[in-house]
N, C-alpha and C positions, 0 to 999 in steps of 0.2 A: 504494500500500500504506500502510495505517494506521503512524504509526510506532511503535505499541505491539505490533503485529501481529510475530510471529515469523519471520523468513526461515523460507523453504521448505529441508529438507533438499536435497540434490542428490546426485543415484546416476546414472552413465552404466551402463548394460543394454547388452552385445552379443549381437545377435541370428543366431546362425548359422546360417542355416536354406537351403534350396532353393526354389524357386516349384513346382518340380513334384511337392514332399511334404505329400501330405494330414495330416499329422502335424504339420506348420509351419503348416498353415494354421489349422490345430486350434488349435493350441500359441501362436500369436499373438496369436490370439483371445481364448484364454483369459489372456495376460499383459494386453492392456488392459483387462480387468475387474479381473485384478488392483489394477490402478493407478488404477482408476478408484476403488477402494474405499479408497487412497490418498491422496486430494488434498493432503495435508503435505507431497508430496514434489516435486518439482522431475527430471524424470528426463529423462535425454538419451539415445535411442535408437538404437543404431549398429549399423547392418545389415550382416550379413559374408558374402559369400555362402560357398556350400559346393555341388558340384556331385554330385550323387550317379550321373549315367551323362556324364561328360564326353567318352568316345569316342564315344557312342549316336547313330547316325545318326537323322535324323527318316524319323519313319512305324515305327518296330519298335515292334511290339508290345507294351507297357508290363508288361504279366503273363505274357508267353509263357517267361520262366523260370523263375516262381516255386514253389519247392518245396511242395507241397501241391495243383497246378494247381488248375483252375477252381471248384471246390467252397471250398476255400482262400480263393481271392480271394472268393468272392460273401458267405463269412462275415464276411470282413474289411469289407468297402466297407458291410453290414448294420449293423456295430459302429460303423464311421466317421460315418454318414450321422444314426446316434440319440446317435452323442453331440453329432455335429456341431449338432444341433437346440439346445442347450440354451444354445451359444453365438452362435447365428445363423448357422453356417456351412451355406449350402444346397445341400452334395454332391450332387452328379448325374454319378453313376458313368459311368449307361447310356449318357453323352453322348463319353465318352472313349472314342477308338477308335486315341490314338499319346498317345506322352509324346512331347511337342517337347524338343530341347535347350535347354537355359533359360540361355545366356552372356549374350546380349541382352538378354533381361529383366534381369537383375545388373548390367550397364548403365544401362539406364535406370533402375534404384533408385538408381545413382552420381550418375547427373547429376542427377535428382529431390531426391537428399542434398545437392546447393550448391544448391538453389532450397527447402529446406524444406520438402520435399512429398514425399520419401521412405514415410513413413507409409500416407500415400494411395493410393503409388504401389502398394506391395507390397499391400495391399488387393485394390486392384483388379484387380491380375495375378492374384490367386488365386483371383479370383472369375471371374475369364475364363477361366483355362483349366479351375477344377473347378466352373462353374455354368451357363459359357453357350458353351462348346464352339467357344472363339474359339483359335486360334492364337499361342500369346505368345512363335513366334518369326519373328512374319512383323514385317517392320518396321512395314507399315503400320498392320495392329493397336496395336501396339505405340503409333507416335505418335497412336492415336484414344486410348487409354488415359491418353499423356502427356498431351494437348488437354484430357481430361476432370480433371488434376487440376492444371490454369491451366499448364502449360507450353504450349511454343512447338512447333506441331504440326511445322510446316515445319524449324523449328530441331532439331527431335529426329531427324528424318526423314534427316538431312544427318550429324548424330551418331555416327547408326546404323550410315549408309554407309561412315563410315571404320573404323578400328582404336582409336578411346581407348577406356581402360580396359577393352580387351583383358585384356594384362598384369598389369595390377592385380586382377582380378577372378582370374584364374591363381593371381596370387599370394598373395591371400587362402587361395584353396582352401586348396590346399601349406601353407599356414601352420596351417590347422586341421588338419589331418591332423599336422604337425609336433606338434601340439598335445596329439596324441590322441584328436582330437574324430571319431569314427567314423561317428556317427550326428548327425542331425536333427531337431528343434530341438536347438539346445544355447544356456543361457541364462547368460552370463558378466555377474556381478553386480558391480562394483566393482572389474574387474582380477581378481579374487582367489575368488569364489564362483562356480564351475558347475553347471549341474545341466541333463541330456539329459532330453527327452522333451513331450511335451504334459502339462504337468503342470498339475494343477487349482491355480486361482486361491490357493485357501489355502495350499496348499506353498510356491507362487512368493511369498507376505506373506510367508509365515515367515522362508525366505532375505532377503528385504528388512531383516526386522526384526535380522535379523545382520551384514547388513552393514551400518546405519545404526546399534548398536551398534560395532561396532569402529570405524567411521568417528569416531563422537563426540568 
């Protein structure tokens, strides 16, 4: 860095979100353009999970209790899939036929988060399970996804097998819920500023530019 050059502000972002919400995937999407439109800032990204059916057995049906049945949903994934266009997100509704439990995946985003590849990892989870109709709670999936962003395919594999960050992934949930945090995304800006939902890139600057004011 030049020494006339200005340090980069620096803002940690926690990211609360699920792997198996279309709405997270949207919403994440839409935060790295935010930031890309950024580059002054310096931002450290911390991923929280949040589980939205943590009793949910795998293979139930993902929509079979939504209030508005089928008509409902086919509007919905319609909305999802054109806006999803504009971020590059390539929804493929028709491909989903179970919501997997996602504790595993929030795992490997753990372990992924001590190797710096966290980013990548949650990427590519949600692009397997809402583009390419892959399983992201079988393990092996799971370590081809790890392998693809430079982790240790065999070493994930072994990870998965036991119980770490179990617990911790539990205790995150509980903790956003303590929090009030109901829904997904929710985008916790500096400790101190949140804000729920897939929100377009210019709302998520504006909060930015409030917290990088009172930061000052």
């Amino acid at each position: 860095m030049n020494a006339l050059t200005p340090p980069r502000a620096r803002l940690a972002i926690e990211v609360v979100f699920d792997l198996v919400c279309p709405w997270c995937f949207l919403g994440t999407r839409r935060l790295r353009r935010a930031l890309r439109a950024r580059p002054e800032l310096a931002v450290e990204l911390v991923w929280r999970p949040f589980l939205l059916n943590p009793e949910q057995p795998a293979g139930r049906d993902p929509f079979a209790r939504r209030p508005g049945g089928a008509d409902r949903t086919r509007r919905l994934h319609a909305t999802l899939t054109e806006m999803g266009r504009a971020e590059g997100v390539p929804f493929r509704f028709d491909l989903i036929h179970r919501t997997p439990p996602s504790l595993d995946a929030h795992r490997l985003v753990r372990l992924a988060a001590r190797r710096g590849a966290a980013e990548e990892v949650v990427d590519r989870l949600f692009l397997a399970h809402f583009a390419e109709e892959a399983d992201i709670a079988d393990h092996a999936t799971l370590a081809g996804i790890a392998a693809l962003a430079g982790l240790d395919r065999a070493g994930t594999r072994r990870f998965l097998s036991g119980d770490a960050e179990v617990e911790a992934v539990g205790a995150e949930n509980l903790r956003a819920h303590r929090l009030g945090i109901n829904g997904v995304p929710c985008f916790v800006i500096a400790g101190r500023h949140a804000i729920a939902g897939a929100q377009e890139p210019e709302v998520l600057q504006r909060l930015l530019d409030v917290a990088l004011v009172e930061a000052a």
